[in-house]
N, C-alpha and C positions, 0 to 999 in steps of 0.2 A: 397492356403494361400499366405502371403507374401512374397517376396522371400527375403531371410538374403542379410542385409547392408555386402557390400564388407568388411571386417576388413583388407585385404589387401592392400587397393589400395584406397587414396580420392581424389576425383573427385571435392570440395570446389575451392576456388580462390585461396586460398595456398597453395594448395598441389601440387605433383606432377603429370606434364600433361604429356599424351601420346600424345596426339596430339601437334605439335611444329610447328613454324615458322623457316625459313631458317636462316642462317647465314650469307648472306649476307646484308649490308650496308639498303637494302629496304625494308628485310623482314620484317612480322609481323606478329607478334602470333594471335593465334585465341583466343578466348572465354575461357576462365574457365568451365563455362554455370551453376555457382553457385551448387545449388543441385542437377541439373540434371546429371546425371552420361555421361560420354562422352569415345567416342573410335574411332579410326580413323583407316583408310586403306593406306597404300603405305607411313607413316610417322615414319623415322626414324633419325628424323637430333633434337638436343636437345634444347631450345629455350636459352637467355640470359637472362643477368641479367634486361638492360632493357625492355628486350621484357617483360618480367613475371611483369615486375612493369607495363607497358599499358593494361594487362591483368587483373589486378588488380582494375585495375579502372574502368573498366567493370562491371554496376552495376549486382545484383542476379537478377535474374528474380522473384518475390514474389508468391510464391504459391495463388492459388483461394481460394474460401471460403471453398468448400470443401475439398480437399486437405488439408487444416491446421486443419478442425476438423476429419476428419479421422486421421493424423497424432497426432492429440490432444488424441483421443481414443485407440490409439495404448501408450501408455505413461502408464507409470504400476499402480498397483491397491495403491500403496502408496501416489500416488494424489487421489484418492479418500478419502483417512483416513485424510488427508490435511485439503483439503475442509470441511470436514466433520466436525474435531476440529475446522476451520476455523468461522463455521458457530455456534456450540454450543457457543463459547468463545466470539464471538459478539453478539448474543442473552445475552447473561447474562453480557456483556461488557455496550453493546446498552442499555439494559433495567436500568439496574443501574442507567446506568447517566443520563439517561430522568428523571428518578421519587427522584432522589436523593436530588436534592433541597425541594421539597416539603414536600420529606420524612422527613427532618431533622427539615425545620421550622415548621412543621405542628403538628410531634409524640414529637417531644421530646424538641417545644416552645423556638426554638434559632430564632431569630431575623435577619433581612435579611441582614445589615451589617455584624454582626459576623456570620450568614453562609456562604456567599459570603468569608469573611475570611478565613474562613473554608476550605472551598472545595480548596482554593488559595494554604493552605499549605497543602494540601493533593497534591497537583497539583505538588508541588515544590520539596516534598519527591519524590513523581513519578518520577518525569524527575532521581534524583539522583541513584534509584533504577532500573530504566529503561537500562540509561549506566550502572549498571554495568554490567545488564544481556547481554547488549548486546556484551559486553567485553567476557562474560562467551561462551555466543551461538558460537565463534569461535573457543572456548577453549576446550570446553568439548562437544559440540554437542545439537543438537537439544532437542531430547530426553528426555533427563538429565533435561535439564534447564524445559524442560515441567513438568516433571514428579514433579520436586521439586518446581518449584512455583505453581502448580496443591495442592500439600499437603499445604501450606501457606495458600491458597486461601480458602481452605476449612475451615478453624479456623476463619479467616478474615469472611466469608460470613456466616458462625453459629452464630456471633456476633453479626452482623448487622442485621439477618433477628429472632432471639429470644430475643437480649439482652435489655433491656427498661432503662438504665442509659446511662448517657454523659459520664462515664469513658467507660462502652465497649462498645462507639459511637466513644468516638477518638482511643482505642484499636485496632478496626475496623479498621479506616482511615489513622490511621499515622501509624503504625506497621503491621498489618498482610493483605493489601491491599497493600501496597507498594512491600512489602517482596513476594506477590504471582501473584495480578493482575497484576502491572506495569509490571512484566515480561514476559506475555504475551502479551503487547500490544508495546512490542517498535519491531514489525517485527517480531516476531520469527517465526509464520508459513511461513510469505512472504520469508525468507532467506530458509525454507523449498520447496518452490515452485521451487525456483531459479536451485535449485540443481536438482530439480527432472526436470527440462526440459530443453529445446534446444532453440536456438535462433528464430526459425520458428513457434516453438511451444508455447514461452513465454507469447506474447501480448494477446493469446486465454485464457491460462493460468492465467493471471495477470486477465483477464478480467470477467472470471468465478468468479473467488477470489474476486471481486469486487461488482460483483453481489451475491454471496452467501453471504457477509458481508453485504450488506443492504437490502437483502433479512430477514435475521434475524434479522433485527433493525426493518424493518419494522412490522416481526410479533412479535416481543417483546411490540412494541406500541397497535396495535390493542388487542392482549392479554389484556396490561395493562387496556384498557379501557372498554375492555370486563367484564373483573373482577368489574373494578369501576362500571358500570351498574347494573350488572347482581346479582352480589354477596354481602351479606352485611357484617356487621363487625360479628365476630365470639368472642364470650366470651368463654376462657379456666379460670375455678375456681382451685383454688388450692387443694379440694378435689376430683375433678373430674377428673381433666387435668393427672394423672401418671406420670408425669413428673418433681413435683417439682413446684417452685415458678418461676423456669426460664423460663418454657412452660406457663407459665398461664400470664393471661389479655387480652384485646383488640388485636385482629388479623384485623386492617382495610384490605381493599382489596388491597391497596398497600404495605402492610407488609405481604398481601400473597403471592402478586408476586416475592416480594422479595427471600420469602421461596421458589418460585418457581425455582427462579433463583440458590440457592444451591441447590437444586436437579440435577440441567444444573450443577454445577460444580462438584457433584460426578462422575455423568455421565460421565462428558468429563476426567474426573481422571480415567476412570475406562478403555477409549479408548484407551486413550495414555496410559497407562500400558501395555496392552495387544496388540498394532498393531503399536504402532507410530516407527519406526526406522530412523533410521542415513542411506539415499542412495543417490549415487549422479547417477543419470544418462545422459550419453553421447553419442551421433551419429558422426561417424568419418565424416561423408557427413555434418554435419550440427553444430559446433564448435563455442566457446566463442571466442571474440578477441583474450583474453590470450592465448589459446589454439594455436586458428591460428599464433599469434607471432611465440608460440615454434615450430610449425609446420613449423613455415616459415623460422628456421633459418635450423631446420634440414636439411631440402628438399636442402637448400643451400649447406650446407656439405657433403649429401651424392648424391647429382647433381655433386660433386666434385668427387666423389668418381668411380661414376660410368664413368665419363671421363677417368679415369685412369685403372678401372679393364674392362668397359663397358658390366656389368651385370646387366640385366636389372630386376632381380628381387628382388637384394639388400637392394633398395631403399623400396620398397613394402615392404618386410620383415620389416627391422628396422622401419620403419614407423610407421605401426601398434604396436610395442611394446614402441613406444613414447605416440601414442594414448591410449591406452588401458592400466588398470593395470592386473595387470595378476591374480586377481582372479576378473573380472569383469565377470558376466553372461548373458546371454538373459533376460532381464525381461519380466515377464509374465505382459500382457496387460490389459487394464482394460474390452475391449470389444474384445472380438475373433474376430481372420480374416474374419473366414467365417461367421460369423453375422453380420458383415460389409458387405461382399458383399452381404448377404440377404436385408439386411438394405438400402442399399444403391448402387445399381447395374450397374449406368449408370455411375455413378459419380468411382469406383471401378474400373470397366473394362477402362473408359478416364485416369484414374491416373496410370492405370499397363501398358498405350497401349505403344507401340514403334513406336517413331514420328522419320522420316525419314527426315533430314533436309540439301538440299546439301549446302555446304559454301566452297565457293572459297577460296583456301588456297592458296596459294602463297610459293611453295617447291622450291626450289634451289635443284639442284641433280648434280652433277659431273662436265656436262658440263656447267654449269650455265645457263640452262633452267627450265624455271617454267614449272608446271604441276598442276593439281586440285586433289582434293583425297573429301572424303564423309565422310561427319560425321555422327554418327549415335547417337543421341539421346536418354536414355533410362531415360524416371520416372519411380520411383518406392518409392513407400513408404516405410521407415524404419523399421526394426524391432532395437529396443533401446538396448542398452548394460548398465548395471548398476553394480556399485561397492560400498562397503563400503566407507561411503565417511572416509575421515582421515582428522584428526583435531590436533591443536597443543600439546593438553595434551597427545596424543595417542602417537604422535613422542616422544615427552619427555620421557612416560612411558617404551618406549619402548628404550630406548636408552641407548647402553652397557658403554658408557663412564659418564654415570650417577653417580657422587660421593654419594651424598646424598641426601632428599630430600629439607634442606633449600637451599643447590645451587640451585636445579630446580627450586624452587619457584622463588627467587633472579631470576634467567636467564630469566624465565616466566614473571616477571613484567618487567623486562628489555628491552624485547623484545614486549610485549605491550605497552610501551612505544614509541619504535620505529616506533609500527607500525601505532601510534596517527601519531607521528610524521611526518610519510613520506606521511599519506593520505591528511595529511593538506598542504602539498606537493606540490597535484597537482589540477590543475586547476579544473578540473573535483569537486570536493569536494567545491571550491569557487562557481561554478556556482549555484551546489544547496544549498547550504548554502546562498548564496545571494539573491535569489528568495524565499528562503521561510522567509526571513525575510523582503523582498520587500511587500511579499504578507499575509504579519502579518495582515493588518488591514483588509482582505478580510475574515477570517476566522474566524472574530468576529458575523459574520452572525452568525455563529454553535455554537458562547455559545450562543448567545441571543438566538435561537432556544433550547437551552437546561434550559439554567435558568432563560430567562426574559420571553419566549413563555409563558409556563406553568401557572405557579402563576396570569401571566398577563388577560390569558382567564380565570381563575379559580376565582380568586379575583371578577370579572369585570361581569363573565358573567353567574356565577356558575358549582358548581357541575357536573350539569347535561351536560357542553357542553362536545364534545369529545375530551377531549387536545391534547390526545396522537395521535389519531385517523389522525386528523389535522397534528401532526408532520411527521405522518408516509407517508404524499403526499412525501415529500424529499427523503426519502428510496424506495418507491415503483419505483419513477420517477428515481432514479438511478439503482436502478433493471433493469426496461425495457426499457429506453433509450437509456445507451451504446452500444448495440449491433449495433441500427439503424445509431447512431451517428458514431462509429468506423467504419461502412461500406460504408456510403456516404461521410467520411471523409480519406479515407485509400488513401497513398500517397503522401498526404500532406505535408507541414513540421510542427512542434510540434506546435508551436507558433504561427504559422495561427491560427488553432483553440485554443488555452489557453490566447489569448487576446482579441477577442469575448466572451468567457465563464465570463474571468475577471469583463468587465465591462458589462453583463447581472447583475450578481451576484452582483456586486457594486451598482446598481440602483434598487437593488429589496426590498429594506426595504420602500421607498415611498410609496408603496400601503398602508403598515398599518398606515403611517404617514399620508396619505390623509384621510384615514378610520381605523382607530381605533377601529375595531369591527371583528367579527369572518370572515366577507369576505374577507376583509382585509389580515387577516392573512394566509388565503387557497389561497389569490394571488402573498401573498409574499413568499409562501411554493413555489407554481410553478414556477414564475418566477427564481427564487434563484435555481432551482433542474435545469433549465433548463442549466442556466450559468453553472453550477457545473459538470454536466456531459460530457460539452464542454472541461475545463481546467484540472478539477483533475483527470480523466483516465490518462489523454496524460501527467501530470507530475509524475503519479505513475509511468506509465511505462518509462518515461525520466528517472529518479531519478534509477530505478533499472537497467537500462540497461547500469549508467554509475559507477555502484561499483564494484568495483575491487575484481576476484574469489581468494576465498575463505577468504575475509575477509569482506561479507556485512554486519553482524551484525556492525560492527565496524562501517562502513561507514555510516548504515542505522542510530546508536545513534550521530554521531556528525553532519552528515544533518540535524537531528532533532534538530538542535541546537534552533528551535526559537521555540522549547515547555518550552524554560524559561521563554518564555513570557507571557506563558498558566496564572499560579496563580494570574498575576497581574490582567487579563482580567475577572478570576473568582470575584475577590475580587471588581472591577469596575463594573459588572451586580450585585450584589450584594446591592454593594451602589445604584446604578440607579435605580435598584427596591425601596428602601427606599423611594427613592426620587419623582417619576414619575409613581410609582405601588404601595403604601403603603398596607398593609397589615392593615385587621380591626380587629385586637386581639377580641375586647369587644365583638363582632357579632361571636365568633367561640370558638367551646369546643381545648379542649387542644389535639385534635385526628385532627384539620382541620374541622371538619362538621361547617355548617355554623347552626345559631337556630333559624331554617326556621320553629318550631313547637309552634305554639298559645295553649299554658292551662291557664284555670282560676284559678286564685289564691283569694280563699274566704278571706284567712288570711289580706291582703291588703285592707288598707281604704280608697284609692285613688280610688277603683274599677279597679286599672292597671291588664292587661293582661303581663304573663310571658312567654318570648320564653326560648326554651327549644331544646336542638340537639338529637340525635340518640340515643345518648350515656349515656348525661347528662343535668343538670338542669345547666342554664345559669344564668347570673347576669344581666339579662337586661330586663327590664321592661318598658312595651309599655302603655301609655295614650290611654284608648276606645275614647276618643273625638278627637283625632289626627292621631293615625297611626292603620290600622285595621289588619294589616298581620305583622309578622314577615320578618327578612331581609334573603334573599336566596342569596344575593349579598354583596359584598362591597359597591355597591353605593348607598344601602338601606338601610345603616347601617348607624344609627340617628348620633353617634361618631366621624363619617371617616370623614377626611378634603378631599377636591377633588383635585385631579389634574391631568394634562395635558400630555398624554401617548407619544402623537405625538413627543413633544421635543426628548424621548428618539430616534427614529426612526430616525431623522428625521438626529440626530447628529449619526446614524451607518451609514445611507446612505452616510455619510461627509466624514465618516472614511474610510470606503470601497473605496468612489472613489479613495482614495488616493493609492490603489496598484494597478491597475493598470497605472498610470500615473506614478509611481514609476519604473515598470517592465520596463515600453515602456523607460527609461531615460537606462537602463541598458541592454536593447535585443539585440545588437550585443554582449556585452561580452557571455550573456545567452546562444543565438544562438552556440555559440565557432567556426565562420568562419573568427576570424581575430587577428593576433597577437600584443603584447604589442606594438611593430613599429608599427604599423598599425593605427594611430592616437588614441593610447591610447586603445587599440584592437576596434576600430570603434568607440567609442563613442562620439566622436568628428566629424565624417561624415556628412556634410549637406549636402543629398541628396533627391530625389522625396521617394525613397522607406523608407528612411531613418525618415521621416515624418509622410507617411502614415503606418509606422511599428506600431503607437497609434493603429492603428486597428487590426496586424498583417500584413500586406501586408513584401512579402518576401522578403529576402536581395538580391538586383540583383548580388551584389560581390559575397555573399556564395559559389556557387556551384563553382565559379571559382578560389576562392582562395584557397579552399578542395583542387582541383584537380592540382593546381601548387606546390602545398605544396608533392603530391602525386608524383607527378612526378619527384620533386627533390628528391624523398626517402628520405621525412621525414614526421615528426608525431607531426601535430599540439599540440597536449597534451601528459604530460610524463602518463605512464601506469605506475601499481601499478600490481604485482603479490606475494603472500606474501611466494610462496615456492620456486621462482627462486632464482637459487645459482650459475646462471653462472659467467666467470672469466671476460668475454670479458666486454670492456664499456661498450657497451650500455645497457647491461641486468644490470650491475653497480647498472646504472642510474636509470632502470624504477623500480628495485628493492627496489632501495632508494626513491622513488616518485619524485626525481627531476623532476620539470615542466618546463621543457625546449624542445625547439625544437631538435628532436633525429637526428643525422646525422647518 
């Protein structure tokens, strides 16, 4: 098996080294050597303050690809339950909102303006009900907030997939959708993931989560259109149906999937009940920044400490009880050791082997001569330690100086307040909060793929094409992309690749603008999946990798700050359908079918042929000397005025380009390699890179301004830790979010 992570002793860039450089004037520390665990011979002299900071600057060395999915596999079975809700809650997330537009104008004859309106202020509740859960996720825990927008959601989705009125249509959408979905969808499993892994472990982590969320988008689409195929409309009578007047009428195949879709959310009510918990797990080898802060200042006081008692196992002892809470256990893995090494046996025995590697150290001893010593290198994969994570209502509850409960409350929103406060603080919060409102007009791609796609093939080219089928190129291609894309791309800096993705994405609505027809549309799925899987991996994992522990719920609802934009955007596809996709009411029963069915009607003295739909008799009657089939289309439909699809497209591709040219005016702030002096933090630099940054091309300052900053022991952005309570300045500081350079 594995052999147990040292709890004693970390072997990170902050922690305490056994192995040290001399004390004199020219010494110099060796290596950290990141995760790799380190030990040395013939070294007893203790390094300084700046030697440990040139040590520091020592990048990790990045584990292989194996290595990080074996250390992915060793991560406890509560990523699995993760994922698992991760993937139920986007199936039934995904599937909704694909077929929601259609559902609404189709079943229940709202008009594309006032849908589009519609979905706008459902949109606009969301966002509201979104913060507050996200406020709640740091409050009260994971769990909790699942389990109780889990029960909401179920009332919400009985409504929507039985109810056949516009009152429990908007019941549905502004009340008990807001109250249950919106709150799983502003992060909640993603701030679950966070907890549950390590920084080594994350990007594989984030990436799976990524993949299983469009993994289920994708088959929620395919579904959908399987049903529309395959299945027909289902009559429940109110004698027959058991159920009342509520069960009964027309079940089209998209009000089956819907019902399909509340079955997905009993389901996943029924997961998180029974397996979802509150865990946060940690590797003393393998630490959050925050972490290593606190690490880093201990290490310094009891480096102090051991100058004066010079016991050298002091430091080891208290250490570990900074690291660890003390009821933290082994977590059990999601795949055994030893099926690993079955599984995987070459790659198992290279990651357990002991790499002998000599490194010239440079000791000072007595006489002031140098000598060499041997370092010896040891990988090893982790076994993970995991604790109850603690969250602020827990502190509260639990707190003897608790007078009553409206103080707590009072003190509770007091200090969420604060903690708005200080995250808006710091720069770190600006950067993504600028970019995702930089990159507002890029993400109009995914409504039009949501509510102008659909109606626009269905209208246009009928029934029969695959709409969803078609949407689900986007999902698939982001399924099996990532992986390929993250590993030819690994190394990198973020922005190399998320300003290529940009402007792919930005120019992909031209295809259907040039063509107008279902090819059209499978070219602007790829192209657009292609851009997509370039930038939004590498900004999911940017955006999480720069929230502050234990308060990303918080962080992740005011990042989101440009989903206020969301409702307008709905309400603008909306109108542009109206406008550029109209809808041929006359030619469709009030279910959507089009009355694509020729009967003779004797009673008529015209000799007119009457079309007729699936369901019902229509009001439209065809001349035998003029038109000999019924319309199976809009553009067949004798009524329908034409017009011109391409303008819509033509003005997203307009729109689009506009973030990226947006981002590239603002990518050194993004970047964060350059201070307010700094000619306005870069953005005022004409230079070669500076130019060609429109493509991504990398900042030649970056690396070097990082590492001056580094060396004067300081810290380009203020950190955010929301349980530090030390006295000293600087923890002051980063506790309040001041975004200042830290001395």
């Amino acid at each position: 098996g594995f052999p147990q992570c040292s709890i004693y002793r970390s072997n990170s860039r902050m922690f305490h080294r056994s192995s040290t450089a001399s004390n004199s004037d020219d010494g110099h520390a060796s290596d950290g050597g990141g995760p790799l665990s380190a030990t040395t011979q013939d070294v007893h002299s203790h390094p300084t303050t700046s030697q440990n900071q040139e040590n520091e600057e020592k990048p990790q060395p990045h584990p292989t690809g194996h290595e990080s999915l074996l250390r992915f596999l060793l991560l406890p079975n509560q990523v699995l339950i993760v994922l698992t809700l991760e993937f139920l809650n986007s199936f039934r997330s995904f599937g909704l909102r694909f077929v929601l537009y259609n559902y609404v104008t189709n079943e229940f004859g709202i008009s594309d303006v006032k849908a589009g309106a519609l979905l706008g202020t459902k949109g606009f509740i969301d966002i509201i009900f979104g913060t507050i859960g996200s406020i709640m996720v740091d409050m009260i825990g994971v769990r909790r907030i699942s389990i109780i927008a889990m029960s909401v959601a179920i009332i919400g989705r009985t409504l929507l997939a039985f109810g056949r009125s516009t009152t429990s249509l908007y019941l549905a959408l502004f009340l008990f959708s807001p109250c249950g979905d919106a709150l799983l969808s502003v992060g909640l499993y993603r701030v679950a993931l966070k907890k549950l892994t390590t920084p080594l472990t994350r990007p594989l982590a984030f990436a799976m989560s990524y993949a299983v969320s469009n993994l289920a988008g994708a088959l929620a689409d395919v579904c959908v259109d399987k049903m529309r195929s395959s299945l027909k409309d289902v009559q429940i009578d109110d004698e027959n149906g058991g159920g009342g007047g509520y069960l009964s009428g027309v079940f089209t195949p998209i009000r089956q999937f819907i019902v399909v879709t509340w079955v997905i959310v009993l389901v996943t009510f029924g997961i998180a009940y029974c397996f979802l918990e509150d865990w946060t797990v940690i590797d003393p080898n393998d630490l959050d920044d925050d972490e290593k802060r606190k690490q880093s200042t201990t290490t310094r006081h009891q480096t102090s400490l051991e100058n004066e008692t010079d016991d050298d196992d002091h430091d080891a002892t208290t250490t570990t009880s900074i690291i660890l809470p003390a009821d933290a256990l082994p977590a059990s893995p999601m795949i055994r050791p030893h099926l690993l090494q079955r599984w995987f046996p070459t790659h198992y025995d290279s990651v357990q082997a002991i790499e002998d590697e000599h490194h010239q150290l440079e000791v000072s001893n007595d006489d002031n001569n140098f000598s060499t010593s041997t370092m010896i290198r040891r990988r090893s994969l982790p076994k993970y330690q995991m604790y109850r994570t603690r969250y602020n209502h827990d502190t509260q509850a639990n707190s003897p100086n608790e007078e009553n409960s409206s103080t707590s409350r009072c003190s509770g929103l007091i200090k969420v307040i604060n903690q708005v406060i200080a995250i808006l603080k710091l720069r770190n919060t600006w950067r993504v909060l600028i970019f995702g409102f930089l990159s507002f007009t890029i993400v109009l791609d995914w409504t039009a793929s949501e509510i102008v796609l659909p109606p626009f093939l269905e209208r246009r080219f009928g029934e029969k094409i695959p709409i969803y089928t078609i949407q689900s190129i986007n999902l698939f291609g982001c399924l099996i992309l990532p992986p390929f894309v993250g590993a030819l791309t690994t190394g990198r800096e973020d922005f190399q690749i998320v300003m290529p993705g940009l402007w792919l994405m930005a120019i992909s609505p031209i295809f259907v603008a040039l063509s107008p027809n279902v090819g059209g549309a499978c070219i602007w799925q790829i192209v657009m999946t292609i851009g997509e899987v370039l930038w939004s991996p590498r900004i999911i994992s940017w955006t999480a990798s720069l929230a502050p522990t234990g308060m990303e719920g918080l962080f992740f609802a005011i990042t989101s700050a440009r989903a206020i934009l969301g409702p307008i955007t709905d309400a603008v596809m909306g109108t542009m359908n109206d406008k550029y996709n109209t809808n041929c009411t006359d030619c469709r029963d009030q279910y959507g079918h089009f009355c694509d069915v020729v009967v003779n009607n004797n009673d008529n003295a015209n000799n007119a042929v009457q079309c007729v739909s699936a369901q019902e008799e229509c009001n439209l009657f065809l001349d035998n000397q003029q038109q000999q089939s019924c319309p199976q289309t809009c553009l067949e439909c004798p009524t329908w005025v034409p017009t011109d699809p391409s303008t819509f497209w033509y003005l997203l591709m307009i729109a689009g380009i506009a973030a990226p040219l947006s981002v590239w005016l603002f990518l050194p702030f993004l970047r964060g390699a350059h201070v307010r002096d700094d000619r306005c933090y870069g953005l005022f630099r004409v230079n070669k890179a500076r130019i060609f940054g429109i493509c991504g091309a990398p900042d030649d300052d970056q690396d070097s301004n990082i590492n001056i900053r580094r060396r004067q022991g300081r810290q380009v952005y203020g950190h955010l830790d929301s349980n530090s309570s030390s006295s000293n300045s600087t923890s002051s500081v980063m506790a309040n979010g001041v975004d200042i350079e830290l001395t």
